[in-house]
N, C-alpha and C positions, 0 to 999 in steps of 0.2 A: 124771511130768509136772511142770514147773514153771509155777507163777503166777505172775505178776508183772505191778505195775504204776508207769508214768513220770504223773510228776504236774511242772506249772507253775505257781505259785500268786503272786498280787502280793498284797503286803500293803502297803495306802497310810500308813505308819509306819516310818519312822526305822530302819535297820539295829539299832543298839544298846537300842532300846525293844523288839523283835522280839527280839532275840536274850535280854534280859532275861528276858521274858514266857515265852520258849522252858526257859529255866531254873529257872523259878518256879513252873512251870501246874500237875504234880501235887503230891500230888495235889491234886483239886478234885470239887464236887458235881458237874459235869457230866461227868466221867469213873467212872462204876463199875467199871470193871476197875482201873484204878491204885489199889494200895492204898499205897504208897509209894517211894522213891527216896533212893537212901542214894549219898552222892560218897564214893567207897574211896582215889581218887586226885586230887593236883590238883596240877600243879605250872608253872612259866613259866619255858621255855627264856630263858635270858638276853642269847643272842647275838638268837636270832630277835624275841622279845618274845610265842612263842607261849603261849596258855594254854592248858594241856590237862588235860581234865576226863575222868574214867573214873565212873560211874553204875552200880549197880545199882536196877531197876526191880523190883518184886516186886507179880503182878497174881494177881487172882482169876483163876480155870480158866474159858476161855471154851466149853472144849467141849460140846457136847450131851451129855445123861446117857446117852443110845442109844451115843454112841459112845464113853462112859468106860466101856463094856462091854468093851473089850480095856483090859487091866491098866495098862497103861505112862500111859496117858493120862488116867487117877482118879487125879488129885493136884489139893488143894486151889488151891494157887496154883503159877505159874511166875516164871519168873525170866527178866530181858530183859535184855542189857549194850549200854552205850551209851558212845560214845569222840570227844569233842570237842575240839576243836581251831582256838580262837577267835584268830583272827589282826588285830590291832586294827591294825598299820599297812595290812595292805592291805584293809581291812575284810569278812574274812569269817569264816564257822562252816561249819566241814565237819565232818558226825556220820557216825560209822557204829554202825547199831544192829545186834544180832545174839540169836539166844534161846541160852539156856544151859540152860535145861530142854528134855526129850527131842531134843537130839542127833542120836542114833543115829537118829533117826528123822526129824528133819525139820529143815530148815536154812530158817530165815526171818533175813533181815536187808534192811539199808534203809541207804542210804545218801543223806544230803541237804546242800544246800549253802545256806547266805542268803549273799546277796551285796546292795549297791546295783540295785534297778532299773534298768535300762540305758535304759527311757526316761524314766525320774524318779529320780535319784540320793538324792532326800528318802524313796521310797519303797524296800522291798525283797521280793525277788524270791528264792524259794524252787523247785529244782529235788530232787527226789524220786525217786529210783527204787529200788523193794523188791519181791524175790522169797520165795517158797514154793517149797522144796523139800520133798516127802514120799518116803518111800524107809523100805525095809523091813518094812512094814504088814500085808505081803499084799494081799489082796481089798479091801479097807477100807481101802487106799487111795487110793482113787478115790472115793470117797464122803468121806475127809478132805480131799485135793484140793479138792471142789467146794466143802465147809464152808467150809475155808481161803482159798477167791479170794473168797468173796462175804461173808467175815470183812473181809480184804485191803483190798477196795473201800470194805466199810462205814466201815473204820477210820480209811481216805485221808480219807475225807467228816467224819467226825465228828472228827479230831484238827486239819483245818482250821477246822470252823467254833468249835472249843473256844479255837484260836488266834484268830480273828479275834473272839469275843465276848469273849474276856478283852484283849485291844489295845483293844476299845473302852470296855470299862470303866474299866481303869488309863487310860487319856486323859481321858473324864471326870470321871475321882477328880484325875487331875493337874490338869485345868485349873477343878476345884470350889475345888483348896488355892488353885491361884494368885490365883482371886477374891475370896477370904475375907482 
């Protein structure tokens, strides 16, 4: 079975402060799985002006301890890769995220875009879509499946509002300096 889920999200902040914050956020206190994120790769096509960013993400083990009872899936932490590619003349960032731990066994990636808000150009505008694949499990598949969609959803939920309470902070940090 595959999970998956499409997300739409407006964020009322400036493409380039979004796309910053997007680069900055872990880790942070409001995330306990991110333990860190290391850039392996980073380099800017010259002809295009593209930037392009390679990531590794290294997260604590979200799994239940019921279901670190099959071997493969009792590891402390996992490993995420994430591949950006921020395009400043036509202003946008398209990531594609993928797991690099267990594999063989299950294939999650996500794929997302910011662009300009198309009904407010000052704002920007986040399109989302990431699946769960599980395969080769056995039985306990389907019991990982259900873990994994309602991981999935939780994640969609909380990596948004992590985005949106740190846009709102660094806005008020930015417009504290300008007052002082």
């Amino acid at each position: 079975m595959v999970v998956s889920v499409d997300v739409i999200h407006t964020f009322k902040y400036p493409l380039e402060f979004v796309v910053n914050t997007h680069f900055t956020k872990y880790p942070n206190d409001k995330e306990k799985y991110v333990q860190k994120i290391v850039t392996i790769e980073q380099r800017i096509d010259k002809d295009s002006g593209i930037n392009y960013r390679r990531r590794i993400a290294t997260c604590h083990n979200v799994v239940p301890a019921v279901l670190r009872l099959i071997s493969v899936l009792n590891v402390k932490e996992f490993l995420l890769e994430e591949k950006a590619w921020l395009n400043s003349k036509k202003r946008s960032l398209h990531l594609k995220s993928r797991n690099l731990t267990w594999c063989k066994y299950a294939n999650m990636w996500e794929e997302s875009e910011f662009r300009p808000c198309p009904e407010n150009p000052k704002w920007t505008q986040l399109k989302q879509h990431g699946v769960i694949d599980i395969q080769g499990i056995g039985p306990f598949g389907r019991v990982i499946e259900l873990f994994a969609e309602n991981f999935l959803h939780a994640g969609v939920k909380r990596g948004l509002g992590i985005m949106d309470d740190l846009l709102l902070e660094r806005c008020q940090a930015d417009l504290t300096e300008i007052r002082i």
